[in-house]
VOMAR-225864 format. One line per 2 residues: number of its first residue (from 1); their letters; for each residue x, y, z of C-alpha. Coordinates in nm, 4 decimals. Layout:
BEGIN
NUM) a) X,Y,Z ~ ...
***
This chain:
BEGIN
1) xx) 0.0000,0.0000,0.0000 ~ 0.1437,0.3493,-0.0760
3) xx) 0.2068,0.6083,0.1706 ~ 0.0430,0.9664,0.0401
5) xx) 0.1770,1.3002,0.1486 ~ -0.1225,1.5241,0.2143
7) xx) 0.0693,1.8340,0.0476 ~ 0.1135,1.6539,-0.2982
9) xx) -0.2201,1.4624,-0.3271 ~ -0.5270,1.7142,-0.2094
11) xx) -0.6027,2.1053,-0.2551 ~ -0.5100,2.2927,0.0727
13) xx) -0.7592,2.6098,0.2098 ~ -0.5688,2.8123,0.4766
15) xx) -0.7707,2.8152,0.7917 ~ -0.7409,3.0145,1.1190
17) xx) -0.8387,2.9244,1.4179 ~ -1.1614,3.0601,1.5503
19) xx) -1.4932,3.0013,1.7322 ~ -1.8069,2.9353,1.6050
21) xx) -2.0992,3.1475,1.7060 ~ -2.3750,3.0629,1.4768
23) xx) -2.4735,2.8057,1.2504 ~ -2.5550,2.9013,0.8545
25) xx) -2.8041,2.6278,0.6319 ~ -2.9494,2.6495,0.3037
27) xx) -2.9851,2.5415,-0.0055 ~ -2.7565,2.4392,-0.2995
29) xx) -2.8781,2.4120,-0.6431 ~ -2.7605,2.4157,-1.0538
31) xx) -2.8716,2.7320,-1.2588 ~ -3.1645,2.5244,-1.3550
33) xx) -3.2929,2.4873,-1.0048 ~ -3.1908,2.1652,-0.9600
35) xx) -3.0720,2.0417,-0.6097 ~ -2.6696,1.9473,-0.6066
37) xx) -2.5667,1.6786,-0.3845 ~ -2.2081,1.6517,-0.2001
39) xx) -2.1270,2.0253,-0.2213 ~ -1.8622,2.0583,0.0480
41) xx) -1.9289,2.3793,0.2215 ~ -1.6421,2.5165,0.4337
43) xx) -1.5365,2.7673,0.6479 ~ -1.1695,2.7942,0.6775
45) xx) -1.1652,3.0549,0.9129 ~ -1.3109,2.8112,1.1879
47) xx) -1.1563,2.5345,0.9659 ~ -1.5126,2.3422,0.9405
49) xx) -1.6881,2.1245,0.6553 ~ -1.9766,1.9807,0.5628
51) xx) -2.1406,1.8218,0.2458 ~ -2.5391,1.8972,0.1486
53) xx) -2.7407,1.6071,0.0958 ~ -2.9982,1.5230,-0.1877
55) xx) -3.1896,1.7902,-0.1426 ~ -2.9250,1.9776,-0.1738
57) xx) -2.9686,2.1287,0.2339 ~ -2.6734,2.1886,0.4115
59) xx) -2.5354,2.3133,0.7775 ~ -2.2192,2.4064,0.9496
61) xx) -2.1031,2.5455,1.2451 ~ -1.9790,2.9016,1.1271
63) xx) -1.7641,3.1885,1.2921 ~ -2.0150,3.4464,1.2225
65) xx) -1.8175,3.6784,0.9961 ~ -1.6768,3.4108,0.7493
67) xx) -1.7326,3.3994,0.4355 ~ -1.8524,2.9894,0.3185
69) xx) -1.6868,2.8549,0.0199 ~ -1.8980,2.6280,-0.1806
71) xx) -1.6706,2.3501,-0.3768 ~ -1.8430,2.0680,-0.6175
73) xx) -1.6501,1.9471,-0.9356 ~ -1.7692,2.0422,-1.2441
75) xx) -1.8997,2.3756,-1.0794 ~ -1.7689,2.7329,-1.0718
77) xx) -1.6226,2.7753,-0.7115 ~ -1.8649,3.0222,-0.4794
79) xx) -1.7355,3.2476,-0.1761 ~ -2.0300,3.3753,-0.0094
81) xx) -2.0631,3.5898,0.3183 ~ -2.2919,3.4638,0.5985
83) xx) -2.5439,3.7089,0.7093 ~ -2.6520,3.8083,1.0493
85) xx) -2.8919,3.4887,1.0765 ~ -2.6966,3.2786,0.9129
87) xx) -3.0326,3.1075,0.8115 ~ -3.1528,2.9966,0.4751
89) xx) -2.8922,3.0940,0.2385 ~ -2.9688,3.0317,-0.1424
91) xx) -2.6710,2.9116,-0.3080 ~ -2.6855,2.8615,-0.7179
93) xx) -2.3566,2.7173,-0.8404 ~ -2.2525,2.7601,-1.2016
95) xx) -2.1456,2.4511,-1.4541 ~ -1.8179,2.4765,-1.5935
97) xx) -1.9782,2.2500,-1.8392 ~ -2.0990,2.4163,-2.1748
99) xx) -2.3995,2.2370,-2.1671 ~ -2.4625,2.3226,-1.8661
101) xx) -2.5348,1.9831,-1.7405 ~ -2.2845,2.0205,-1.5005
103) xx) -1.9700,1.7298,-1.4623 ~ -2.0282,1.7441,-1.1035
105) xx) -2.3794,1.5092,-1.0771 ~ -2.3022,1.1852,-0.9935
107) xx) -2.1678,1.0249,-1.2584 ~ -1.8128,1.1773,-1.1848
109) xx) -1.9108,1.2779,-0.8459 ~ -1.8745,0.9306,-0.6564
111) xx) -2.1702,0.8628,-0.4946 ~ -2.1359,0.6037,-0.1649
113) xx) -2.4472,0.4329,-0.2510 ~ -2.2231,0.3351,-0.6325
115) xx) -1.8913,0.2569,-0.4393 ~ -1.7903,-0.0640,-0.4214
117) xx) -1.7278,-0.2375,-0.0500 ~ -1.4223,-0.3000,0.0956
119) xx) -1.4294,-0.6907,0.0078 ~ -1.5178,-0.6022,-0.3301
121) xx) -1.2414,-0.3303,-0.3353 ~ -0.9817,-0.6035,-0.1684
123) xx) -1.0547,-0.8383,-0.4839 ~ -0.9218,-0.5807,-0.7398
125) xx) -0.6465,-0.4650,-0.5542 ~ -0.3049,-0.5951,-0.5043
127) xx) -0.1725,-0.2973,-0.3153 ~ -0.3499,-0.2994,0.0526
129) xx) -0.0933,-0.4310,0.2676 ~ -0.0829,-0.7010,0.5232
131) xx) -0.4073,-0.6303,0.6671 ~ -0.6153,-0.8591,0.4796
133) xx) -0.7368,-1.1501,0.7070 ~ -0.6619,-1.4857,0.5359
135) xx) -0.9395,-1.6861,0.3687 ~ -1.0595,-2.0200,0.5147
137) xx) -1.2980,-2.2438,0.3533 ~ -1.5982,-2.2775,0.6481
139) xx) -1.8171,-2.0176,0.7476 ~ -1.8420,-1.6617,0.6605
141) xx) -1.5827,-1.3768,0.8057 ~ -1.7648,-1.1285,1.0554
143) xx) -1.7067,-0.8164,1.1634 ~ -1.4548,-0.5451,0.9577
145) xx) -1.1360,-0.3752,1.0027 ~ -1.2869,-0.0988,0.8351
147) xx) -1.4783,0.1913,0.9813 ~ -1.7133,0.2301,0.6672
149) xx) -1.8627,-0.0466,0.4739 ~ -1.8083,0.1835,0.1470
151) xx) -1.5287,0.4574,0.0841 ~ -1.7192,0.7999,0.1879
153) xx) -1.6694,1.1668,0.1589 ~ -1.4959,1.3796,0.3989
155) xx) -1.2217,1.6277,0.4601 ~ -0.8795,1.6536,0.6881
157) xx) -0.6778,1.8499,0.8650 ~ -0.3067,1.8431,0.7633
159) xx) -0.0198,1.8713,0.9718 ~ 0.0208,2.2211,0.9127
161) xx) -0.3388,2.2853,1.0260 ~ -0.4862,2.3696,0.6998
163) xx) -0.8778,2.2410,0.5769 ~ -0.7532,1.9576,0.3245
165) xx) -1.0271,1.8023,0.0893 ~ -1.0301,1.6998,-0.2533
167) xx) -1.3149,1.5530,-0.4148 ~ -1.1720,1.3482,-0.6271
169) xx) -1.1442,1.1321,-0.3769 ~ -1.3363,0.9304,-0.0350
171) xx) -1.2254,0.8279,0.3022 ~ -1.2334,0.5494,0.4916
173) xx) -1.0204,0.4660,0.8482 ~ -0.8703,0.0960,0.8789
175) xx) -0.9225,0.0288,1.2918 ~ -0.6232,-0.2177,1.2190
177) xx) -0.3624,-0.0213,1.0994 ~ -0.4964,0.3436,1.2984
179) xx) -0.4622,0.5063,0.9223 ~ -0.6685,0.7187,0.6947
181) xx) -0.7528,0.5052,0.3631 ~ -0.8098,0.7198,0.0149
183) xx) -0.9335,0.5794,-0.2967 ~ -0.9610,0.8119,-0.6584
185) xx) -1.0511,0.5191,-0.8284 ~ -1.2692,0.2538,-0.6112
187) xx) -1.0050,-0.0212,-0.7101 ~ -0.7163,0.1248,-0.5138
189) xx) -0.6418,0.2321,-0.1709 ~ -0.3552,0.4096,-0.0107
191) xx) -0.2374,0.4777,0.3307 ~ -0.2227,0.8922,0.4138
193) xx) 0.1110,0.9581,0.5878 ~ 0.0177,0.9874,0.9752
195) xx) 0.2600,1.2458,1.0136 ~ 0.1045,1.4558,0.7656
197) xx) -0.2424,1.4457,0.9488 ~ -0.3743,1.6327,1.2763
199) xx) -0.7746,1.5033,1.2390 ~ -1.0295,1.4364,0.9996
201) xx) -1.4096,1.4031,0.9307 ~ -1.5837,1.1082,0.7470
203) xx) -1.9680,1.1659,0.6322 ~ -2.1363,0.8532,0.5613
205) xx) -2.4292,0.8041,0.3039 ~ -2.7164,0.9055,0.5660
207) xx) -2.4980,1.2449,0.6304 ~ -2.4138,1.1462,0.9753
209) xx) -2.0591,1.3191,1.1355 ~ -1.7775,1.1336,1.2341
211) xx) -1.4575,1.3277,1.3946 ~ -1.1168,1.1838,1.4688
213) xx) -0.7640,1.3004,1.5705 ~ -0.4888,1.2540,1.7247
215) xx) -0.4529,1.2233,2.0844 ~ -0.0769,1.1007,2.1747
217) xx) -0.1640,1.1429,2.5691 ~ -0.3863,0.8167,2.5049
219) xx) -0.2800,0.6867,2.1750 ~ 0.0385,0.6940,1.9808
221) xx) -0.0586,0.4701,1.6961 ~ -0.4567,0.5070,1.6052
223) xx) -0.6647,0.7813,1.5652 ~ -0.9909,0.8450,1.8136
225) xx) -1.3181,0.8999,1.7272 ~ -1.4663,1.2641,1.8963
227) xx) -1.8283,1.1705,2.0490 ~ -1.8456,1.5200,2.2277
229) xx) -1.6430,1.8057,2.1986 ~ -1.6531,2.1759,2.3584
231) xx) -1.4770,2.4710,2.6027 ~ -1.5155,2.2175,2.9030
233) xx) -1.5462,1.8873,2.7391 ~ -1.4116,1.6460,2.5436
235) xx) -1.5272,1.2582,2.5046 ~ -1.3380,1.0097,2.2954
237) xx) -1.3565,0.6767,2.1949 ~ -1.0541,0.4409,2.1061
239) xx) -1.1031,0.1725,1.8829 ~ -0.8546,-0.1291,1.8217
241) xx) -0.9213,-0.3803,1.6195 ~ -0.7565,-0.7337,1.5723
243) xx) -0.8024,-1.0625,1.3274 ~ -0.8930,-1.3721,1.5125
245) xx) -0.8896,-1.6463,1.2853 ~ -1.1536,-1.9720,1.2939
247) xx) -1.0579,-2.2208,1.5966 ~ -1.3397,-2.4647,1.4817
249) xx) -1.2661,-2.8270,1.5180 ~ -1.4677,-3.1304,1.4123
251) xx) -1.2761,-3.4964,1.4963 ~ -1.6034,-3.6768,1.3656
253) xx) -1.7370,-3.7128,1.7327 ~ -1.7435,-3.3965,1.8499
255) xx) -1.7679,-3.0278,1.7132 ~ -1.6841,-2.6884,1.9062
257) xx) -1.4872,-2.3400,1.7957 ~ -1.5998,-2.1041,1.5999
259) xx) -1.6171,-2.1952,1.1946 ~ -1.5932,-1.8074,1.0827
261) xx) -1.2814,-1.5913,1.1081 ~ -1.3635,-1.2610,1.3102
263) xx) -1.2611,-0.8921,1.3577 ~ -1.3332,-0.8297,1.7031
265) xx) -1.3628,-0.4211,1.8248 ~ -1.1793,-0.3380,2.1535
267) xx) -1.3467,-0.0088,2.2504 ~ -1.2071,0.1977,2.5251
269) xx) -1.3519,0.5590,2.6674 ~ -1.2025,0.8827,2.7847
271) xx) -1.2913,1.1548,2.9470 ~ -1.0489,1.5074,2.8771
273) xx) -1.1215,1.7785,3.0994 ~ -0.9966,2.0929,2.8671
275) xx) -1.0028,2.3429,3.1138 ~ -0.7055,2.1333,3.3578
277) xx) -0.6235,1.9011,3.0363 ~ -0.7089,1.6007,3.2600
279) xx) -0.7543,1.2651,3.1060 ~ -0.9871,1.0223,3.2852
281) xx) -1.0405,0.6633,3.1798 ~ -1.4637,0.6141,3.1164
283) xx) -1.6058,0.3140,3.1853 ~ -1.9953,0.2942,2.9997
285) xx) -2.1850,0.2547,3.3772 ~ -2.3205,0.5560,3.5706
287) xx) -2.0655,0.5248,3.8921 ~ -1.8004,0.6394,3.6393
289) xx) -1.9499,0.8893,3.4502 ~ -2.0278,1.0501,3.8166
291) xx) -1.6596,1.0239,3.9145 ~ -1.5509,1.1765,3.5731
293) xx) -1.7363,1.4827,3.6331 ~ -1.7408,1.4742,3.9643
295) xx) -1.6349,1.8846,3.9411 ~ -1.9977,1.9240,3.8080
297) xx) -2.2010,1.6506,4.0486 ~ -2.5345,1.8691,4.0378
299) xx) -2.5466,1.9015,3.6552 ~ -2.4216,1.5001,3.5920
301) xx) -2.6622,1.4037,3.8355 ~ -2.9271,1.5496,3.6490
303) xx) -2.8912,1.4228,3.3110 ~ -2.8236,1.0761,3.4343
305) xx) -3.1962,1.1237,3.5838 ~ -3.3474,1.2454,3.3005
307) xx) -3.1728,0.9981,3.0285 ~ -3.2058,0.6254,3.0640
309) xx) -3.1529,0.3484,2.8131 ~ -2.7850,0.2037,2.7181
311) xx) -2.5144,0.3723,2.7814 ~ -2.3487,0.3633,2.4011
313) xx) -2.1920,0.6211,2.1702 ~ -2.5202,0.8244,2.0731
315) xx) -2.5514,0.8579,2.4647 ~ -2.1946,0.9730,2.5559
317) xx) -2.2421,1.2048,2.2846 ~ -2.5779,1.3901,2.4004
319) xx) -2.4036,1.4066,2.7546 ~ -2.0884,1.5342,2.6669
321) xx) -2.3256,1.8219,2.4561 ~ -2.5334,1.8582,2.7479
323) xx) -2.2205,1.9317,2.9849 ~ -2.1027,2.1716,2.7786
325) x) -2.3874,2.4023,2.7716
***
């Protein structure tokens, strides 16, 4: 698998660090009023993206005097100003195409729901490494080393802390390896350099947000996955992932093992207070979530009250939102 440096593969936008105040949505559409899919709206002052969906909606966290840059292949690039609201902008985008058809619908514009899967992908491709679990001949292989079932679109932050994204090609992140995967093609993936990358920010098919980056304090090797993120808190996730192959044994009396090879998650939870940059270990019961913000008992106490069910990803990340506020 090749090793791509960040500065010779994708276009680089300058960003500056800010904070966002506001939130800007709208509308993206072709100069015949149709809606464009996959636009990738940024604001590289707050160094934020996001991609509008079939409808052609969009929204972003926005500092509130950037200007949005809207990006689509095939298009004329846009540089609008956010106004005061921020609220239902109308965005037309012009085809670089003379007939105005535009090459950036989704026949160049790689949709997820037309990308290939990883197995698929693995089958055409000689150049992926030694991460490929071996084949046996009983049972079916469960489980993934991959994040995404298909390649999907997204953008990174480069070592140098600029907004990288390119959309000639998609993302995916191999829990095996702890690296960013790029494809241009569908048929070939390569490795991004880890050195050359701070974080990044996958979008799957339903439009759902996934953060990572680097935190060395916990993890020197694999990226972790953001489930919260604010002034007071942030909430990570760490996930390792290893190949365990079939054990299954039949000696014509007796059967037992398992007849499937497996990739098998090992999920681990943190707790970083900003403020004091304290890192606490979080276990997914209530005891530790009290002793992790322990600071704030009152407020804890009261959202543990008023949210039951599991304690999984979706609810870590409504807390950590919650004790931000």
């Amino acid at each position: 698998m090749k090793k791509l440096f960040l500065v010779l593969l994708l276009v680089i936008t300058t960003a500056r660090i800010a904070t966002a105040q506001t939130t800007a949505t709208g509308w993206v559409k072709d100069g015949k009023g149709n809606p464009l899919r996959f636009v990738f709206v940024a604001d590289p002052q707050y160094k934020n993206g996001a991609y509008s969906d079939t409808t052609g909606y969009f929204s972003i966290a926005v500092h509130p005097d950037t200007k949005l840059d809207f990006q689509l292949k095939g298009y004329e690039e846009a540089t609008l100003p956010v106004d005061k609201s921020g609220a239902d902008m109308q965005v037309v985008l012009k085809s670089t195409d003379a007939s105005g058809s535009g090459a950036g619908s989704a026949s160049s514009n790689l949709s997820t729901s037309e990308s290939l899967t990883r197995n698929e992908v693995a089958g055409l491709s000689n150049s992926l490494g030694g991460y490929l679990a071996p084949s046996h001949e009983k049972g079916d292989t469960r489980g993934t080393q991959y994040m995404f079932a298909t390649f999907e679109h997204g953008y990174m932050i480069n070592a140098q802390g600029d907004l990288v994204q390119n959309p000639d090609y998609l993302l995916d992140y191999d829990k095996m390896g702890g690296v960013l995967l790029l494809t241009k093609d569908n048929k070939h993936m390569n490795e991004v350099d880890w050195l050359q990358t701070q974080s990044f920010v996958i979008f799957n098919d339903a439009g759902a947000r996934f953060e990572f980056e680097k935190a060395p304090s916990i993890d020197k090797t694999h990226f972790l996955q953001v489930l919260a993120s604010g002034k007071k808190y942030k909430i990570y996730k760490l996930t390792k992932t290893t190949f365990v192959k079939s054990d299954y044994v039949n000696n014509g009396v007796t059967q037992h093992g398992h007849d499937y090879d497996e990739y098998v998650d090992d999920n681990t939870y943190f707790v970083l207070d900003v403020q004091s940059n304290q890192l606490q270990p979080l276990a997914l019961k209530k005891k530790s979530i009290k002793a992790d913000f322990a600071k704030e008992a009152d407020k804890v106490n009261k959202y543990l009250s008023d949210n039951s069910g599991d304690i999984d990803d979706a609810y870590l990340g409504k807390l950590g939102a919650f004790m931000n506020n």
